[in-house]
N, CA and C atoms as a LAMMPS dump frame, in Angstrom:
ITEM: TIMESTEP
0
ITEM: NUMBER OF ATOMS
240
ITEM: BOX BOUNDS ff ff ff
-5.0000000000000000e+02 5.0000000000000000e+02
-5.0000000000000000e+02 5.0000000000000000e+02
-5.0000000000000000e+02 5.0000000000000000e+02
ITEM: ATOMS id mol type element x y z
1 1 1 N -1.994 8.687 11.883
2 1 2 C -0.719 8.326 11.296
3 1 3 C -0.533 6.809 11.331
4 2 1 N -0.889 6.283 12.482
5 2 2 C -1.087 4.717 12.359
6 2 3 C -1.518 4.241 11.639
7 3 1 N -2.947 4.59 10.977
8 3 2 C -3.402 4.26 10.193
9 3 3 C -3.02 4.207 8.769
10 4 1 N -2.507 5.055 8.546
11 4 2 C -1.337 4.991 7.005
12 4 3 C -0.505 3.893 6.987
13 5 1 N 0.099 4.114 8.224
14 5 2 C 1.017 2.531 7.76
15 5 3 C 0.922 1.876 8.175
16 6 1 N -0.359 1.033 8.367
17 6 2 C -0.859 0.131 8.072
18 6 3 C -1.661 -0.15 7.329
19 7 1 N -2.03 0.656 6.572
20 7 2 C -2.584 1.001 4.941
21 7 3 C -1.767 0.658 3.775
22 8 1 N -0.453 1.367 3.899
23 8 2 C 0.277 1.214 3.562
24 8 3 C 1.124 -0.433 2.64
25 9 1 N 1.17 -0.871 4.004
26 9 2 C 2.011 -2.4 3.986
27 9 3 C 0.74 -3.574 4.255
28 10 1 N -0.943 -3.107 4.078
29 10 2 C -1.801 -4.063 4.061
30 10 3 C -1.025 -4.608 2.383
31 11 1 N -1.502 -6.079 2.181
32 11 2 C -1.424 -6.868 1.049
33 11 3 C -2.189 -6.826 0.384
34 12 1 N -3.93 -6.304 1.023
35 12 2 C -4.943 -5.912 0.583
36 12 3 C -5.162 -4.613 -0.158
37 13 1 N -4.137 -3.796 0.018
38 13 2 C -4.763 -2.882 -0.498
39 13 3 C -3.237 -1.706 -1.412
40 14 1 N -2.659 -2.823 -1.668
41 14 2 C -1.05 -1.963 -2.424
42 14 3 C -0.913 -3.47 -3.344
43 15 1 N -0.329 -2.587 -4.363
44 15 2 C -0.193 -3.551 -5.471
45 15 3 C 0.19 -5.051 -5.396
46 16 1 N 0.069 -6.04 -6.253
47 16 2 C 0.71 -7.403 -5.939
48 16 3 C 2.017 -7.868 -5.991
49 17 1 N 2.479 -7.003 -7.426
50 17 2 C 3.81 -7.449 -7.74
51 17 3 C 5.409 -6.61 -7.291
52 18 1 N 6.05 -7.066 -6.427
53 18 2 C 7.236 -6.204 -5.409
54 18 3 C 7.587 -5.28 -6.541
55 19 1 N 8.025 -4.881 -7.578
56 19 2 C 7.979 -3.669 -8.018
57 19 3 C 6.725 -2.494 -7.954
58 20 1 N 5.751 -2.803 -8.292
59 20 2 C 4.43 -2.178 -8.099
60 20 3 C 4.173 -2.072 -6.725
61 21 1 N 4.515 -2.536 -5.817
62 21 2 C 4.626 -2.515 -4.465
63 21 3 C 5.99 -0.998 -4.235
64 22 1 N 7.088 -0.966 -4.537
65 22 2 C 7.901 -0.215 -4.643
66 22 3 C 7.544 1.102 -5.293
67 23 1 N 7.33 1.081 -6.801
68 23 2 C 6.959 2.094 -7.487
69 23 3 C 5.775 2.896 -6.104
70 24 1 N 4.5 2.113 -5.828
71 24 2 C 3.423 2.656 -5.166
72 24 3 C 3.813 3.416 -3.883
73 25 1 N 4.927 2.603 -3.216
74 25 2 C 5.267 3.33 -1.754
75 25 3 C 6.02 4.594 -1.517
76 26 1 N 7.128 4.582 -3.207
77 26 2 C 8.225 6.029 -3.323
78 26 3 C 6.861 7.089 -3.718
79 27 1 N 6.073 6.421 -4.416
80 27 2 C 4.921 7.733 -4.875
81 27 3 C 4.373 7.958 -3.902
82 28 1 N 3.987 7.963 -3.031
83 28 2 C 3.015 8.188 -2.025
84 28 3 C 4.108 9.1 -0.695
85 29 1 N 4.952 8.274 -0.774
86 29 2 C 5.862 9.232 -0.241
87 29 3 C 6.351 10.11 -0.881
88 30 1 N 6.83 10.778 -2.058
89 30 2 C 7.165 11.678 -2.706
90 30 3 C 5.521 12.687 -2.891
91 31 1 N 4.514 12.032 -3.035
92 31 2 C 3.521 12.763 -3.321
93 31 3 C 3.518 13.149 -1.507
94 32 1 N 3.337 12.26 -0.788
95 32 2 C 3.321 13.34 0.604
96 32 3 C 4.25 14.132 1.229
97 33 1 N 4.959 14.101 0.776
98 33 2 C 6.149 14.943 1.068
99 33 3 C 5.857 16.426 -0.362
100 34 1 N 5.761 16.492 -0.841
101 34 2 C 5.172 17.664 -1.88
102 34 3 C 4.146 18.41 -1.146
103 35 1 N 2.843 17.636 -0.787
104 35 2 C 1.537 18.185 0.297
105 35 3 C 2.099 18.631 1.399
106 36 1 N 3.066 18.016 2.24
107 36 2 C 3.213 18.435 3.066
108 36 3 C 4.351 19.866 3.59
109 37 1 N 5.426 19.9 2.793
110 37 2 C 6.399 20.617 2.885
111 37 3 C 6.125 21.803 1.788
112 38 1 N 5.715 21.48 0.283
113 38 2 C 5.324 22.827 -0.413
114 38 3 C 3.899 23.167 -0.479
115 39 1 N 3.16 22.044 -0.451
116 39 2 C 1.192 23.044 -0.886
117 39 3 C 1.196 23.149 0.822
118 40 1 N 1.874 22.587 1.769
119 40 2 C 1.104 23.569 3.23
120 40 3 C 0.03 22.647 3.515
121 41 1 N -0.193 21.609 3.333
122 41 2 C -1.353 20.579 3.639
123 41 3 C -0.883 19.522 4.595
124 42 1 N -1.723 19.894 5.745
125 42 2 C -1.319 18.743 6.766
126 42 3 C -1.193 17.653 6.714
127 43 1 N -2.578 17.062 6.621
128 43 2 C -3.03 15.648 6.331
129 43 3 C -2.137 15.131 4.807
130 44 1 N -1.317 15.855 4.484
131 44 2 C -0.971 15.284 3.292
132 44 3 C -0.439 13.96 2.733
133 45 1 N 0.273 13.114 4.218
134 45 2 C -0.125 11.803 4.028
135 45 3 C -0.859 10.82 3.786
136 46 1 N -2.143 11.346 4.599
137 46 2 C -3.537 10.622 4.559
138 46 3 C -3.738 10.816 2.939
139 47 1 N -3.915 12.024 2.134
140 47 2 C -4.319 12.708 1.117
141 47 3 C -3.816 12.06 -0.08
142 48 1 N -2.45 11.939 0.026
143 48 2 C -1.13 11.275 -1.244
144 48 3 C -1.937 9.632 -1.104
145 49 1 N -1.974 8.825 0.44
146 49 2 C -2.379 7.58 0.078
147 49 3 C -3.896 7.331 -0.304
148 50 1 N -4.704 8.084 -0.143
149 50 2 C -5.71 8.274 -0.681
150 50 3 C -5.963 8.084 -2.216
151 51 1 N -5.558 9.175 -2.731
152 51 2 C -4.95 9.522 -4.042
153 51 3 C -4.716 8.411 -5.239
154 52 1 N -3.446 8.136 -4.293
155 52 2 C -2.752 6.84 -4.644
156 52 3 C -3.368 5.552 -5.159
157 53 1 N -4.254 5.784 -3.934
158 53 2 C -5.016 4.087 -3.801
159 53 3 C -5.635 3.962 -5.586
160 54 1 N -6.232 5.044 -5.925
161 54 2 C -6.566 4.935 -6.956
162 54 3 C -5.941 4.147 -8.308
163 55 1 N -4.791 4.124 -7.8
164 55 2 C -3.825 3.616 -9.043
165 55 3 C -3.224 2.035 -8.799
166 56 1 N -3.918 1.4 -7.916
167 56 2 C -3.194 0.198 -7.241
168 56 3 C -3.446 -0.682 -8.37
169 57 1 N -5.079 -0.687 -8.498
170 57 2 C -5.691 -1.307 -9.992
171 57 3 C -4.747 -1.555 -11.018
172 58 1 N -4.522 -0.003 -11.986
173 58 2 C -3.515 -0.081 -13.059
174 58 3 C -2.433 -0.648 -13.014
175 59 1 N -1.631 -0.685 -11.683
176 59 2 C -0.371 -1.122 -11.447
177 59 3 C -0.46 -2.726 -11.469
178 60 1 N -1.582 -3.059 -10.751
179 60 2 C -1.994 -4.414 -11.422
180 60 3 C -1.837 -5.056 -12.264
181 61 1 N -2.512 -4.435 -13.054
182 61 2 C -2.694 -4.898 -14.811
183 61 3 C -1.776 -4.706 -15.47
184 62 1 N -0.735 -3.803 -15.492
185 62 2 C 0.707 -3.45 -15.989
186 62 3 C 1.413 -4.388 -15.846
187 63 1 N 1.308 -5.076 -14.074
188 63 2 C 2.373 -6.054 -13.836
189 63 3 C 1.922 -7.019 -13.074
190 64 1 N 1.39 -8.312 -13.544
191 64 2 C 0.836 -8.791 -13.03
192 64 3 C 1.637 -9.809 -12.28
193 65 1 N 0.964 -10.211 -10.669
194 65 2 C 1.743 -10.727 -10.115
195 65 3 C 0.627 -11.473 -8.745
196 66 1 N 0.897 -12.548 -8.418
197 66 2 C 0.412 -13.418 -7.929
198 66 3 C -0.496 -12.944 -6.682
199 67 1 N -1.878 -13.104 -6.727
200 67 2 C -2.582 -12.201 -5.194
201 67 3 C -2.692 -12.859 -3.947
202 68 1 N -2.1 -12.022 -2.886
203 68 2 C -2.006 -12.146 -1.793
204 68 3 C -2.723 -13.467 -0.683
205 69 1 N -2.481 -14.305 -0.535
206 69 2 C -3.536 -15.131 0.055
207 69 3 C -2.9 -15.397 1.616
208 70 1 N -4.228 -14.953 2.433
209 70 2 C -4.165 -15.509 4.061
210 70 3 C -4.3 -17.188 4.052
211 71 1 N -2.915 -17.729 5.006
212 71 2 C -2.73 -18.673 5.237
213 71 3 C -3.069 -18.701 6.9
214 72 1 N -4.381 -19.671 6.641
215 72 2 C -4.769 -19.509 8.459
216 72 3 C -3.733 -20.382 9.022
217 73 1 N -3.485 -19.807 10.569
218 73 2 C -2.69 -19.741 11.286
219 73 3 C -2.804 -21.66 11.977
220 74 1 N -1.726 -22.865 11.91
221 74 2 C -1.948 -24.145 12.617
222 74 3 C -2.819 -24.066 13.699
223 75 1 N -4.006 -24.708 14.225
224 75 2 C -4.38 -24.875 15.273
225 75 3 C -3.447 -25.831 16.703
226 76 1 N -3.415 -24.965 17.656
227 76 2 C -2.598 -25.726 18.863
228 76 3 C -2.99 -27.148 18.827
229 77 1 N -2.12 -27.983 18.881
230 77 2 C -2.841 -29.6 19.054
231 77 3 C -3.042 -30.162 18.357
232 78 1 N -3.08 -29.845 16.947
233 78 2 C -3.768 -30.387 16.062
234 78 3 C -2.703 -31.411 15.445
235 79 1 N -3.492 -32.124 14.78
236 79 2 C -2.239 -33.135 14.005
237 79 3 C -1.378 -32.808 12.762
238 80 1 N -0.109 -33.183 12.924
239 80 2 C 1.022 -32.9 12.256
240 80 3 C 0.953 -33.102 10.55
């Protein structure tokens, strides 16, 4: 279960643009909540973001929006 959400809210791996970010997170929750409460499927969280991931791409290209970049962290000491 940890692992979902932090799957989830990686930058790496859910759409770029905060709507496509939104759209992706109600689906995955609405799709796991379907697996889990009517088809009877446990893992149905794991399963919905699975699923899902597939569509991060398209949501992309629909709406394009600026990609994620790691800003390394100041080194202690270093100059201002």
């Amino acid at each position: 279960l940890l692992f979902a959400f932090f799957m989830i809210s990686d930058p790496k791996t859910i759409p770029d643009s905060r709507l496509g970010r939104l759209i992706f997170a109600v689906a995955v929750a609405g799709l796991a909540h379907y697996f889990i409460f009517f088809a009877q499927i446990r893992p149905g969280l794991y399963l919905a973001l699975a699923l899902l991931a597939l569509t991060v791409w398209p949501i992309d290209r629909l709406m394009p929006a600026p990609r994620h970049q790691w800003v390394p962290a100041p080194t202690p000491g270093g100059s201002a």
